[in-house]
Structures are given as structure tokens and as C-alpha cells.
N, CA, C and O of each residue as an XYZ file, in Angstrom:
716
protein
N       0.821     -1.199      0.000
C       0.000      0.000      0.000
C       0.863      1.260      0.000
O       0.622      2.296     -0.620
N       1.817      1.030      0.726
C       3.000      2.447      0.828
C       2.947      2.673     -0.359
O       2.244      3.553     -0.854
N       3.857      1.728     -1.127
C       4.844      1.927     -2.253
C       3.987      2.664     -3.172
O       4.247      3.718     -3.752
N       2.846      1.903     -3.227
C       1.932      2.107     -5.064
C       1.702      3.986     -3.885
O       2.267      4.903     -4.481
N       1.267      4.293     -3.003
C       0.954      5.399     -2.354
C       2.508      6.686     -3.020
O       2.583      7.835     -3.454
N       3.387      5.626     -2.737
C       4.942      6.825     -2.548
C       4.789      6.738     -4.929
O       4.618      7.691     -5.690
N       4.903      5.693     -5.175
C       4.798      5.466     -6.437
C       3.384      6.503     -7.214
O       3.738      7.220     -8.149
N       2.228      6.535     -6.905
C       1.460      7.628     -7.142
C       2.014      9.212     -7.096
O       2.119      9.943     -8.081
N       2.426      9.649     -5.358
C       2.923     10.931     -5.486
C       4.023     11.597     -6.269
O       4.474     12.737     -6.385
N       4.315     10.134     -6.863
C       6.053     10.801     -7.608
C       5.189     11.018     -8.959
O       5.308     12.147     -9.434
N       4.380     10.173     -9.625
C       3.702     10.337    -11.117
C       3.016     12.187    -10.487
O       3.910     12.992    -10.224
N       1.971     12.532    -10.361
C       1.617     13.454    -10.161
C       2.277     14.625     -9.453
O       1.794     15.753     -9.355
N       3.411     14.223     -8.988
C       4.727     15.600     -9.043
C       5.106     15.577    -10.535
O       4.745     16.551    -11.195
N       5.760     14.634    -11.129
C       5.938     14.451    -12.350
C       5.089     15.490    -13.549
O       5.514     16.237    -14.431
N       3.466     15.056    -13.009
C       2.343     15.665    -14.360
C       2.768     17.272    -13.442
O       3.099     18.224    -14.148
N       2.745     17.382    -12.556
C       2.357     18.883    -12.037
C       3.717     19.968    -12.458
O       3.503     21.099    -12.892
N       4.988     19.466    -12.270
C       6.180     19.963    -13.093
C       6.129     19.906    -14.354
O       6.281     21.026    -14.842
N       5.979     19.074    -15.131
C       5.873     19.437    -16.321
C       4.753     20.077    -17.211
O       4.885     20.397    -18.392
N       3.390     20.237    -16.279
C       2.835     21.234    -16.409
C       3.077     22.602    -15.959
O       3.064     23.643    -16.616
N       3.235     22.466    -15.080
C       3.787     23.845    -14.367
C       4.673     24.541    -15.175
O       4.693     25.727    -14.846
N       5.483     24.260    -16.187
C       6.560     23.987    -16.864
C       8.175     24.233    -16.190
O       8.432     23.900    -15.033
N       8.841     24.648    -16.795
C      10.324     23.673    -17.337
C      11.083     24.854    -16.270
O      10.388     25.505    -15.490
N      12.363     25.007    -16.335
C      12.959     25.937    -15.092
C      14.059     26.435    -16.114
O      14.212     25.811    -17.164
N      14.918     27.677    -15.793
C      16.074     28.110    -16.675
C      17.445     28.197    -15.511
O      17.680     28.748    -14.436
N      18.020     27.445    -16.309
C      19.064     27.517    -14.883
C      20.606     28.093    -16.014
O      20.885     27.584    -17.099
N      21.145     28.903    -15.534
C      22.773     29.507    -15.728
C      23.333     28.387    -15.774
O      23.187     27.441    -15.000
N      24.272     28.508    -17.081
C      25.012     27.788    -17.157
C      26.821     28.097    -17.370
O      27.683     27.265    -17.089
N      27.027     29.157    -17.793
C      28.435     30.228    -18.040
C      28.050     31.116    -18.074
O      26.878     31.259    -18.423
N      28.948     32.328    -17.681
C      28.896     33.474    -17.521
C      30.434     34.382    -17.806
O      31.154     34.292    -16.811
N      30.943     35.056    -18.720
C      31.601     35.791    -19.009
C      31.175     37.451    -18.984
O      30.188     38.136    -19.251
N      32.401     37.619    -18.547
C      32.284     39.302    -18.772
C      33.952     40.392    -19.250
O      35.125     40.092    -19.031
N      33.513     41.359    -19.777
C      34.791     41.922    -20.608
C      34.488     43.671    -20.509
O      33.570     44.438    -20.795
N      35.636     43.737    -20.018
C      35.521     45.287    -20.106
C      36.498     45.915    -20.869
O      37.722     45.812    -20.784
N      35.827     46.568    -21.611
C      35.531     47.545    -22.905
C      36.578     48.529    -22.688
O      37.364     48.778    -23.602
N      36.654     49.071    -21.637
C      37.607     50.289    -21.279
C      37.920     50.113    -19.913
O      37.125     50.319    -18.996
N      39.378     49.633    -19.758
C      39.787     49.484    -18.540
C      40.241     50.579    -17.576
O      40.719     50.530    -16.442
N      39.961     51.500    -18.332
C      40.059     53.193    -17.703
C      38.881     53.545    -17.156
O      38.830     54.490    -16.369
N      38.102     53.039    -17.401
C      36.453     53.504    -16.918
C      35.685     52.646    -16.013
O      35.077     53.103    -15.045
N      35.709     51.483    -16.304
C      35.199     50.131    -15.339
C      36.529     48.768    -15.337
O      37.457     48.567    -16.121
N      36.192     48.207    -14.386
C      36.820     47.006    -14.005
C      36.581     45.931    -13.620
O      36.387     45.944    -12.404
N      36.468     44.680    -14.192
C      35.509     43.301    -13.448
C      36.013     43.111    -12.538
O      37.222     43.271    -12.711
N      35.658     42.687    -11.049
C      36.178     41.916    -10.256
C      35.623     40.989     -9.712
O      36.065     40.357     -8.752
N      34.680     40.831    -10.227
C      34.031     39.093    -10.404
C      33.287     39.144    -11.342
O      32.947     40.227    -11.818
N      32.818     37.839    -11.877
C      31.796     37.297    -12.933
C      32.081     35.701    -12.415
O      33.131     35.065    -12.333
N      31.134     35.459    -12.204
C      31.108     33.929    -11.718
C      29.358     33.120    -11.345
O      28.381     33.469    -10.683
N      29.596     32.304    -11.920
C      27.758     32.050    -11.409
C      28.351     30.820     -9.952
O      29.470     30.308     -9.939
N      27.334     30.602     -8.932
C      27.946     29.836     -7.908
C      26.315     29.381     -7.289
O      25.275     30.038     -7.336
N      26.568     28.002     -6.708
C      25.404     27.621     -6.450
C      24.642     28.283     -5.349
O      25.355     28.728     -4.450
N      23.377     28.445     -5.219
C      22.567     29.366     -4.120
C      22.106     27.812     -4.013
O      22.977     27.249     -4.676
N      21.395     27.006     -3.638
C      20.805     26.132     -3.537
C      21.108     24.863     -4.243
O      22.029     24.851     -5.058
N      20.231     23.515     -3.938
C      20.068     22.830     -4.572
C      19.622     22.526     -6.418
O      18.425     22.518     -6.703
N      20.466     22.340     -7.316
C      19.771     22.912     -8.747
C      19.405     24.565     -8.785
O      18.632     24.933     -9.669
N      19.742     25.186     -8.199
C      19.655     26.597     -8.133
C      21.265     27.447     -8.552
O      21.855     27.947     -7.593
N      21.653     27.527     -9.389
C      22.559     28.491     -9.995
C      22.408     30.300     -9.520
O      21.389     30.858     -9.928
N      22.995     30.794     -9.032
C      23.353     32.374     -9.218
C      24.154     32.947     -9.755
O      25.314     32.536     -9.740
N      23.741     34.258    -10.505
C      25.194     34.836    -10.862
C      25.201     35.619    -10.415
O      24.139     36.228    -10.285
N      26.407     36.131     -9.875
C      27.381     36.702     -9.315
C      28.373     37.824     -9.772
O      29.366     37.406    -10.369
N      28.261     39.377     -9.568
C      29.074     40.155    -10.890
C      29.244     41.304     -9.674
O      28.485     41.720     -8.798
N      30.706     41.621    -10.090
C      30.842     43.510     -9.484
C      32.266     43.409     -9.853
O      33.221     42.636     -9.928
N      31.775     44.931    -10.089
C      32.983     45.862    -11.209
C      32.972     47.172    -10.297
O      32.330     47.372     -9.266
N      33.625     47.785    -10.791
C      34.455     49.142    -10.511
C      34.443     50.316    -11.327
O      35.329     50.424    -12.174
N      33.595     51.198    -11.209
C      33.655     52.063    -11.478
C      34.674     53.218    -11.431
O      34.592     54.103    -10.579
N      35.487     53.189    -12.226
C      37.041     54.121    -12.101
C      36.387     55.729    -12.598
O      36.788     56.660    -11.900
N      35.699     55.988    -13.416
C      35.062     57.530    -13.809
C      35.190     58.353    -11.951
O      35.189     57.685    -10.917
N      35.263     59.494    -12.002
C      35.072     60.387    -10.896
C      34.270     60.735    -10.535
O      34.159     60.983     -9.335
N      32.980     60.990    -11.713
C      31.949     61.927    -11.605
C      30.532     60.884    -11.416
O      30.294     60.018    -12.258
N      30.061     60.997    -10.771
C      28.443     60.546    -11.408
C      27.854     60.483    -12.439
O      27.753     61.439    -13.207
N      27.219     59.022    -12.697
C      27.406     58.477    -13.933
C      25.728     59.007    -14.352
O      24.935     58.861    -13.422
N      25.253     59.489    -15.415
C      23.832     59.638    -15.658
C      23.304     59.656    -17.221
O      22.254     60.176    -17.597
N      24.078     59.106    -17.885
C      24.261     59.044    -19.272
C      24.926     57.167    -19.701
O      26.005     56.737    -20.111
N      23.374     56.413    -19.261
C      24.257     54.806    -19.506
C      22.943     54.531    -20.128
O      21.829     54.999    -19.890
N      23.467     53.407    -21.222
C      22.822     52.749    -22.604
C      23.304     51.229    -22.030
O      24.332     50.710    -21.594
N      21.591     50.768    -22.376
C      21.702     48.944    -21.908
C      21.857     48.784    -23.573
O      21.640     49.638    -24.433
N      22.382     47.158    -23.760
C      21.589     46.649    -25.566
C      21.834     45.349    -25.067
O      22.915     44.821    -24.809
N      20.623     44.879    -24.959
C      20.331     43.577    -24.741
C      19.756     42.506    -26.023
O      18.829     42.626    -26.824
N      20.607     41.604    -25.833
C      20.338     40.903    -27.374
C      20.108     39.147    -26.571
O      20.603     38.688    -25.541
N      19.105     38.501    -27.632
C      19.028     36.928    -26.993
C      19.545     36.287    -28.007
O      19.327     36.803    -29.103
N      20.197     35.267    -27.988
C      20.536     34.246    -28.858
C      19.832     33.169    -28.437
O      19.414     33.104    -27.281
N      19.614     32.139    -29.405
C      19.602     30.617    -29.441
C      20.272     29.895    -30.170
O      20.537     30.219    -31.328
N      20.752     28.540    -29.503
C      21.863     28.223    -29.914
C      21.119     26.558    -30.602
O      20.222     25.866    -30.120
N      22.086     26.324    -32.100
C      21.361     25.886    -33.013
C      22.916     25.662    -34.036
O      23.137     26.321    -35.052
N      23.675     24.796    -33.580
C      25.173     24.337    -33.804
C      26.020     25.625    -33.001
O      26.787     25.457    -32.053
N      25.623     27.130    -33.725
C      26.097     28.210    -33.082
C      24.981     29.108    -32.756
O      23.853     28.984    -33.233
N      25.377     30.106    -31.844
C      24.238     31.019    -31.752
C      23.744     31.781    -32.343
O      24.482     32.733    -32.597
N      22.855     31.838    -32.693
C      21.906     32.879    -33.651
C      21.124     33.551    -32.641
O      20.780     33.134    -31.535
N      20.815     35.082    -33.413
C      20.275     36.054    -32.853
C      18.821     35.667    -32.903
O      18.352     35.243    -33.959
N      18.010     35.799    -31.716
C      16.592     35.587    -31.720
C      15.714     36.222    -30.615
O      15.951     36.297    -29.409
N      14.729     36.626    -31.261
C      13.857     37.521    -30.594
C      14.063     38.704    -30.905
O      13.474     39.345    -31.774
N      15.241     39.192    -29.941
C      15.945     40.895    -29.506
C      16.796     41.097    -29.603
O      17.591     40.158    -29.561
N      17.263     42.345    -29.790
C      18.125     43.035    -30.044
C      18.207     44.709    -29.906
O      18.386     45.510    -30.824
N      18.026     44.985    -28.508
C      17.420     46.636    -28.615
C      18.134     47.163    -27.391
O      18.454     46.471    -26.425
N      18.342     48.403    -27.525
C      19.340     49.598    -26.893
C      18.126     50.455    -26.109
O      17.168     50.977    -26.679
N      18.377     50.473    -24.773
C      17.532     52.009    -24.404
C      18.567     52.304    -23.214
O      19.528     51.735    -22.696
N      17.738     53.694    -23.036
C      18.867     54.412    -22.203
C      18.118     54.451    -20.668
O      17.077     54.886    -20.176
N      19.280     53.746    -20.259
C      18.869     52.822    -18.753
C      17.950     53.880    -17.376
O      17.040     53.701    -16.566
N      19.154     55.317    -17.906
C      18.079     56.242    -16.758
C      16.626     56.354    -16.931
O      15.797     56.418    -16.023
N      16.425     56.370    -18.092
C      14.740     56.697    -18.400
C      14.210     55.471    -17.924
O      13.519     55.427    -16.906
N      14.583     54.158    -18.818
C      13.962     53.227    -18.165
C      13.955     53.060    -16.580
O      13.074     52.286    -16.206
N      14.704     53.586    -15.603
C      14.356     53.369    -14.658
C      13.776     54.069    -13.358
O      13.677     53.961    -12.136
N      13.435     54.919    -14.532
C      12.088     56.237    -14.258
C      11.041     55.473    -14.566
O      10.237     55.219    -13.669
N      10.809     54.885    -16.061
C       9.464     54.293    -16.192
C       9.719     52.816    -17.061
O       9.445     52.642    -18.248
N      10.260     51.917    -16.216
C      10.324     50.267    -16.725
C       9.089     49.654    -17.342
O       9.185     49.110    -18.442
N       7.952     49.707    -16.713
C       6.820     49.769    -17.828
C       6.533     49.458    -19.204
O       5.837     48.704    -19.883
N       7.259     50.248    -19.293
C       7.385     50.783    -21.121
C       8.190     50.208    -22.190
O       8.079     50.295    -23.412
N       9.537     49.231    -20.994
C       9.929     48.310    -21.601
C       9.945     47.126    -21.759
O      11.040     46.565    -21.717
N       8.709     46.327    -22.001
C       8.377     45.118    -21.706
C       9.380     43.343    -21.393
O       9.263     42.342    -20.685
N      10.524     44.017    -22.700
C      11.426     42.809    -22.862
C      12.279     43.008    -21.229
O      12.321     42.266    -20.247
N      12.780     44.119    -21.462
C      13.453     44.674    -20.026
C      12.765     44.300    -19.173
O      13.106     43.138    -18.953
N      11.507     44.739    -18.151
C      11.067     44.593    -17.431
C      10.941     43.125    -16.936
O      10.983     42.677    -15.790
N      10.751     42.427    -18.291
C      10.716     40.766    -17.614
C      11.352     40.254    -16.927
O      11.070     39.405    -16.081
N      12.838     40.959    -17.358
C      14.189     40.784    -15.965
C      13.972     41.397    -14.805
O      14.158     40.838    -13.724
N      13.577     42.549    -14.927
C      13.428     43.798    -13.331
C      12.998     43.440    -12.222
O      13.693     44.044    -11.405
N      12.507     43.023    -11.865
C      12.304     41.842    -10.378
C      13.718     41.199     -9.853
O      14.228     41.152     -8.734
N      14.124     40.730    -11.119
C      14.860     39.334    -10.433
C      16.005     40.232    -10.099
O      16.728     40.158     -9.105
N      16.074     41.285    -11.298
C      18.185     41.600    -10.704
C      17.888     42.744    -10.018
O      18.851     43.088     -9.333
N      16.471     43.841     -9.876
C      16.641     44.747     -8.860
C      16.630     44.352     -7.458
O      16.837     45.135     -6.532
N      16.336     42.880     -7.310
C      16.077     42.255     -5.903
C      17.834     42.130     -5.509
O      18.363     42.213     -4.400
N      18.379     41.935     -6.666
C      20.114     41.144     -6.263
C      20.769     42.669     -6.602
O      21.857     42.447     -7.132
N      20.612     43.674     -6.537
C      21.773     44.608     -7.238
C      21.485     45.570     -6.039
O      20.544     45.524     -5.247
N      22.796     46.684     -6.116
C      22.949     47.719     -5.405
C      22.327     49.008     -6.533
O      22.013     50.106     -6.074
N      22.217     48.721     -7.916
C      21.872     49.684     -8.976
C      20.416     49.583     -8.786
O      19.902     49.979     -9.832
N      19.576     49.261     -7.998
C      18.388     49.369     -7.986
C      18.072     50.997     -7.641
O      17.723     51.170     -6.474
N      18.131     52.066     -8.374
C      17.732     53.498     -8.831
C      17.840     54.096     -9.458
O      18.917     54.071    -10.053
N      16.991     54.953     -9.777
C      17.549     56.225    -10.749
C      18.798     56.938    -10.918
O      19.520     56.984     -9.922
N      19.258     57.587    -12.131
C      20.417     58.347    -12.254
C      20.313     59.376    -11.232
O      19.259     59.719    -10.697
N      21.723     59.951    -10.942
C      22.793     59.637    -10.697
C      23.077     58.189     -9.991
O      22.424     57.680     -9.080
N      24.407     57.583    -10.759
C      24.759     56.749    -10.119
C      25.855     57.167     -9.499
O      26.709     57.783    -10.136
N      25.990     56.929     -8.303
C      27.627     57.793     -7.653
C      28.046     56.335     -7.241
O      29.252     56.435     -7.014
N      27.725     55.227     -7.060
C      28.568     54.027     -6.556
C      29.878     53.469     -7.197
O      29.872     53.167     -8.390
N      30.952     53.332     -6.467
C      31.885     52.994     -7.454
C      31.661     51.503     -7.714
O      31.892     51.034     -8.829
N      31.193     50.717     -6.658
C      30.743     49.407     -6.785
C      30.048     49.140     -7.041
O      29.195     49.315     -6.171
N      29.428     48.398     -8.452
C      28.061     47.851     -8.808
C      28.120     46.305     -8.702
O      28.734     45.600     -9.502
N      27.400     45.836     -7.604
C      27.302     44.531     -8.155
C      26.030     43.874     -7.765
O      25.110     44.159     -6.999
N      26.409     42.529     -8.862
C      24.765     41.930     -7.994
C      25.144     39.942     -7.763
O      25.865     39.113     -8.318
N      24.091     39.961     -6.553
C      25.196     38.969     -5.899
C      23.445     37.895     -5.729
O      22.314     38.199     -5.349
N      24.010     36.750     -6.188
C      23.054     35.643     -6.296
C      21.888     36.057     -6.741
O      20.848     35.905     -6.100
N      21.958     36.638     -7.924
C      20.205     36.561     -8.796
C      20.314     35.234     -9.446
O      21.343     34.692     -9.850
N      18.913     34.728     -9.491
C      18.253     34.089    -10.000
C      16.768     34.766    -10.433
O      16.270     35.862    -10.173
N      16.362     33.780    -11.097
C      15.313     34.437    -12.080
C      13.943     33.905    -10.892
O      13.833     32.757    -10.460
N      13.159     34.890    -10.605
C      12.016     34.632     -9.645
C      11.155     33.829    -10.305
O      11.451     33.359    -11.404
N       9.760     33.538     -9.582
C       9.231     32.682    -10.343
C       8.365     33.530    -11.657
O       8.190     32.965    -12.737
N       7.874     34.920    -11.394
C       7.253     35.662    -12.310
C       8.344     35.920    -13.771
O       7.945     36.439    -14.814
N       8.854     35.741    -13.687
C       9.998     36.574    -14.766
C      10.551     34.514    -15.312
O      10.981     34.658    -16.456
N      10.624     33.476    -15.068
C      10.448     32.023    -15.088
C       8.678     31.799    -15.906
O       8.451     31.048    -16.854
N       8.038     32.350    -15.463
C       6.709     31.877    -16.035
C       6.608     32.904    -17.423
O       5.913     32.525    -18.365
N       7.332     34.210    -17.497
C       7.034     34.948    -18.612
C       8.312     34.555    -19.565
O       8.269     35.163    -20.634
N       9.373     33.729    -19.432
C      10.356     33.145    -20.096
C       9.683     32.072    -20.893
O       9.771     32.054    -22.121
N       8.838     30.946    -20.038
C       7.562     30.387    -20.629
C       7.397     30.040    -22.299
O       7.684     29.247    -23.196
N       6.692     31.303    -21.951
C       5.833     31.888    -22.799
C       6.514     32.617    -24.328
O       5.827     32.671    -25.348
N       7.590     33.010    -24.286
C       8.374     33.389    -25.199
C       9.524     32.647    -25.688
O      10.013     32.724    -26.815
N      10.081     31.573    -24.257
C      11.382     30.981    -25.290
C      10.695     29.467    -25.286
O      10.018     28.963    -24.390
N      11.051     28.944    -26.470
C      11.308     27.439    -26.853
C      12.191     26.640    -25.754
O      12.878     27.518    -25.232
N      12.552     25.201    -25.054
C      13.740     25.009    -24.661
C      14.253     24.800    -25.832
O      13.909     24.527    -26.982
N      15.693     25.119    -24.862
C      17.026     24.603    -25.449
C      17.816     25.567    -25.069
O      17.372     26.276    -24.166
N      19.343     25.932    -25.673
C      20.368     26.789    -25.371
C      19.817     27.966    -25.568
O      18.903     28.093    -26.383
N      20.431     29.291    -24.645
C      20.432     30.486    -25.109
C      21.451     31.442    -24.454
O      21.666     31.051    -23.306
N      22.077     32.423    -24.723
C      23.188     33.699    -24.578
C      22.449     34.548    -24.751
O      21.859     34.772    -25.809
N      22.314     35.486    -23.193
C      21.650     36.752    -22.968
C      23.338     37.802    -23.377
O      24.339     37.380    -22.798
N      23.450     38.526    -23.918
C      23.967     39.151    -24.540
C      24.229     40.935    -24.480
O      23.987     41.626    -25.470
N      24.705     41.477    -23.295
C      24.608     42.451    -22.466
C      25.373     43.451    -22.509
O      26.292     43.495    -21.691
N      25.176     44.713    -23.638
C      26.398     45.852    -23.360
C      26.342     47.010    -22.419
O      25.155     46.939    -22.100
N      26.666     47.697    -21.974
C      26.837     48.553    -21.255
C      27.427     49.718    -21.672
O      28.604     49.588    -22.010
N      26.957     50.823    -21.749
C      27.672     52.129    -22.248
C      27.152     53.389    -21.512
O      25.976     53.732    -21.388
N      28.034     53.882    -21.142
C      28.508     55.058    -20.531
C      28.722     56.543    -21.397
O      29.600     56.588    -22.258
N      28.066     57.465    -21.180
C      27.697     58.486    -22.170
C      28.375     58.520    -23.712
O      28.988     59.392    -24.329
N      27.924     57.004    -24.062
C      27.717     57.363    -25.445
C      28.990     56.102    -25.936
O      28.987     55.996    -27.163
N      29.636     55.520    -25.516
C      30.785     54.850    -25.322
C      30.532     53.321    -24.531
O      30.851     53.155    -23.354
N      29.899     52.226    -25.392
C      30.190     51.066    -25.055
C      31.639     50.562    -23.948
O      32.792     50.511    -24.376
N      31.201     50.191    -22.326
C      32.310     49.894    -21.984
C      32.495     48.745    -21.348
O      33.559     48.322    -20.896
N      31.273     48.157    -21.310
C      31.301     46.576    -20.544
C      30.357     45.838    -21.527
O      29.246     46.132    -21.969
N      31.063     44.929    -21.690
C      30.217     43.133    -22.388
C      29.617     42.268    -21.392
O      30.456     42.107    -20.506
N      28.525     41.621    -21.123
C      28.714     40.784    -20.656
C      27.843     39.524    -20.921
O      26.667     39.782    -21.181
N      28.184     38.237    -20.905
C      27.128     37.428    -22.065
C      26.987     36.084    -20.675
O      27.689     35.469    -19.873
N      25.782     36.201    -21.060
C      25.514     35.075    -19.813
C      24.724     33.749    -20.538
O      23.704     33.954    -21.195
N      25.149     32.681    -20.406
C      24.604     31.529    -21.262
C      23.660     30.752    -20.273
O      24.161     30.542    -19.168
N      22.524     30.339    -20.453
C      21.716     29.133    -19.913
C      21.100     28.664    -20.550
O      20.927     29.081    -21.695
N      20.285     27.187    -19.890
C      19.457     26.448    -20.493
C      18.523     26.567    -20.124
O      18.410     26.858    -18.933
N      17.179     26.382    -21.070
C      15.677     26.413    -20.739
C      15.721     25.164    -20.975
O      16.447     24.537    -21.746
N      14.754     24.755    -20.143
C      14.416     22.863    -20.241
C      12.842     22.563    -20.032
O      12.425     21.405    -20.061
């Protein structure tokens, strides 16, 4: 009676996960700076938060003097398909506005939960911190259910520049799997 009992609850965890659907977990993480006069990595590393739970892990250095209020995101997705190909996105906005009114940027926003929960950049321009980093994000479950809905599984490279009034100065490309 146990068994077929323990043997039942595992089938219907089974139907309820794979309905529920699939999870995105980090798999590499690189980062490159553009101008070693202006910023500096001093980590990029993803490291486990949990069980099957991946985080990444990032902070750099802000070497500029002044307060920063003139920075450009361009966020691009790949899927990977022998090599990666560009898919979905590929779009530039300028990070202060968006974070006056995130709203407005739908692709963006799908992230905004997960890394304003892990970052010290959670505000508006001026940025005066010389340290930006963000330490064990993972993707919440809202921003996981709207991944869903838009990616296929399989491979993908989130694809991340950073620019500073007008001047690309940090790369950073983060690879995971949707399953």
C-alpha cells in the first residue's frame, strides 16, 4: 500500500512539473571590459545558491570620478542551433529613463524583479557608486513563467552591453538552459 501510495505521489509531481513547466538555470557566464580606464571586473562567476539553483554573481568598478547619468543597456538573446543565432531581440535604451518608467519596456522589465532584488543599482540616475554589483540573482518565479511563454527550450546567450555616455564599456554574455 506504501509503495503504489509513494509510487502515485512521484507520477503526479511528475504531471504537475511538467505542467507547471520547465525551469532556466545559468550555465556560463563571461564578462569583458571595454575600457579598462572607466570600469573594471572583479568578479563574474555564477555559484550555487541552492540545490539545482545556480546564481550569478558580478561587481565591477567604477574608475570615472563623476556621477554616472548618461548609460545605454543593448540587450540581445541568442539561441543556440550548432552556433548562436540572434533571436527575438536586439534593442538599446537608455537605462536612466527606463528606470524612471520600466513599464514601457516590456522585454526589459521581464528581468526587473529578479536583478533589482540582487543589485545595489536598484535606482535612478545619478549613479555615484563605485561598486556595482549583484550577488546571487536568479530568475524569480514571475519573470520564469514569462520566459515560458516566449522561449522554446534549449540553449540560449543573454547578450549584455553597457555604455557610458555614449561609449560602449562593458560586455557581458551570460549563457543558460531552458528545459
Amino acid at each position: 500500500m506504501k509503495f503504489s501510495a509513494i509510487v502515485n505521489m512521484m507520477l503526479i509531481m511528475e504531471l504537475f512539473t511538467s505542467i507547471r513547466g520547465a525551469y532556466f538555470r545559468f550555465t556560463n557566464m563571461d564578462c569583458n571590459s571595454l575600457d579598462s580606464e572607466f570600469v573594471e571586473v572583479k568578479e563574474c562567476i555564477l555559484k550555487m545558491v541552492s540545490r539545482n539553483v545556480v546564481g550569478m554573481n558580478f561587481h565591477m568598478v567604477i574608475k570615472y570620478g563623476k556621477p554616472i547619468d548618461k548609460i545605454q543597456f543593448n540587450i540581445s538573446i541568442f539561441r543556440k542551433s550548432n552556433v548562436y543565432r540572434q533571436f527575438l531581440v536586439n534593442h538599446t535604451i537608455d537605462f536612466c529613463y527606463y528606470m524612471r518608467n520600466p513599464e514601457k519596456y516590456p522585454i526589459f522589465y521581464m528581468f526587473h524583479d529578479s536583478l533589482m532584488a540582487a543589485t545595489n543599482a536598484n535606482h535612478t540616475c545619478p549613479y555615484a557608486e563605485k561598486d556595482i554589483y549583484v550577488r546571487k540573482m536568479i530568475f524569480n518565479d514571475q519573470t520564469l513563467k514569462n520566459l515560458r511563454t516566449i522561449l522554446p527550450e534549449g540553449e540560449y546567450k543573454l547578450a549584455v552591453s553597457v555604455g557610458g555616455f555614449g561609449v560602449w564599456r562593458l560586455k557581458v554574455n551570460v549563457y543558460g538552459r531552458r528545459g
